[in-house]
N, C-alpha and C positions, 0 to 999 in steps of 0.2 A: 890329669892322668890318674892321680889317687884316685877317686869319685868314680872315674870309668872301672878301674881294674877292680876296685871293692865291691862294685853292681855284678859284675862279671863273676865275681868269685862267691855273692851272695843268691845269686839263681842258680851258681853248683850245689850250694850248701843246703839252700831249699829242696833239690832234688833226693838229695840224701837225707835229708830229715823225713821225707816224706816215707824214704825206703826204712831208716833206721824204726821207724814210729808203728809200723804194720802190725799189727796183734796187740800195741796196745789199748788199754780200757781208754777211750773216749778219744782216737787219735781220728778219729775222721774229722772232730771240730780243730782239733788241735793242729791237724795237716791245713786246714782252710785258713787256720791264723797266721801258719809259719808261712804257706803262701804269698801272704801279701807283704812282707815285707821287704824291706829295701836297704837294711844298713843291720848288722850285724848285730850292733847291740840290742837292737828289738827284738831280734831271734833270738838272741841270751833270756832276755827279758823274758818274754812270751815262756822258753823251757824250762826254765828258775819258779817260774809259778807253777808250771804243771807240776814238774817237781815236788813242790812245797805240798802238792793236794795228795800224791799219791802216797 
């Protein structure tokens, strides 16, 4: 039941990263990264590094 509700709740968060990200510098690669992911800490992951660049 974890596994299911965390996938569910990770393809909302994806939709909203994709909205939160619009206008920034290099967010069209950075929306294809946060795409693909599936478990939340890779979406941390993935925004911790842009972060560090910008």
């Amino acid at each position: 039941m974890r596994i299911s509700c965390e996938r569910v709740a990770v393809t909302q968060m994806r939709k909203h990263i994709a909205w939160y990200l619009k206008g920034f510098r290099n967010s069209k690669e950075l929306k294809n990264k946060t795409n693909t992911v599936d478990k939340k800490e890779m979406a941390e992951e993935i925004l911790d590094d842009y972060l560090n660049i910008i």
